[in-house]
N, C-alpha and C positions, 0 to 999 in steps of 0.2 A: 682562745677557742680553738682544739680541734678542727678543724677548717674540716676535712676528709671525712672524721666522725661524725661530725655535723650533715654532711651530705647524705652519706651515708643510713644516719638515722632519720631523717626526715622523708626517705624515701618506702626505707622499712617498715617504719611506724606511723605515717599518715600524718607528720608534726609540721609545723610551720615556725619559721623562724627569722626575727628580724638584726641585722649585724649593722651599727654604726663605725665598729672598728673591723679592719681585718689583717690578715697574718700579713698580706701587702698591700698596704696601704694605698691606694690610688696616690697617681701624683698632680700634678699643677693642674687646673682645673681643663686644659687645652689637648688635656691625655684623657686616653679610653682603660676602664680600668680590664687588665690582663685577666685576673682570675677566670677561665674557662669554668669549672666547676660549681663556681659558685654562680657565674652568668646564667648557666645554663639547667640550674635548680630553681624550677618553676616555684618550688616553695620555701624557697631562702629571700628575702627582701631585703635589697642594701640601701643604705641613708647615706650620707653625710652623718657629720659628729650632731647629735641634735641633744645629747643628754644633757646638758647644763639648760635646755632651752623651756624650762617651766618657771611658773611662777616663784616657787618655793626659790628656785638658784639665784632669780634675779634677785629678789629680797635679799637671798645673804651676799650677794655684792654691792648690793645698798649700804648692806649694812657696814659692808667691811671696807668699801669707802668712805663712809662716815665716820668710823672708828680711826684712816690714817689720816683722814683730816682733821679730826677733831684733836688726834696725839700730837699731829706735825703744828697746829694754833698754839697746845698749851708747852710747846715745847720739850714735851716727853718723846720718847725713841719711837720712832716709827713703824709698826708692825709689819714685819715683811722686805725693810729697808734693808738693799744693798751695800748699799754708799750712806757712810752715818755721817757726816760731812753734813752739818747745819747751816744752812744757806739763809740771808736774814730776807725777813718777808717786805715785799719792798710795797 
């Protein structure tokens, strides 16, 4: 995102707008995040990462740890596996 634009048009055109990522990144939770601009845009509202956090995401990580447990039982290659190194199940 245009960070600048963004300010920019939200002021011009009465819009509001919510940013979970931005151009810098906040850092370790014990930091204040820098951006002035963006602080100081009454109608810009920042999060944290929160996009994966609905139901639909959680399900497909249900799923998709299902799917490498179910590969790594039957023995088949494991979706997503780094290290193909088969380790016996103790």
């Amino acid at each position: 995102v245009d960070e600048a634009a963004l300010v920019r048009l939200t002021a011009e055109h009465g819009l509001r707008a919510g940013l979970d990522v931005f151009e810098n990144e906040p850092g370790a939770a014990g930091e204040t995040f820098e951006d002035e601009a963006i602080r100081s845009c009454a109608s810009i509202y920042g999060s944290h990462h929160t996009g994966a956090r609905t139901a639909q995401a959680a399900e497909s990580v249900d799923e998709a740890v299902l799917r490498v447990v179910q590969a790594f039982m039957e023995g088949s290659p494991v979706p997503g596996a780094v290290n193909s190194v088969r380790q016996p199940v103790i």
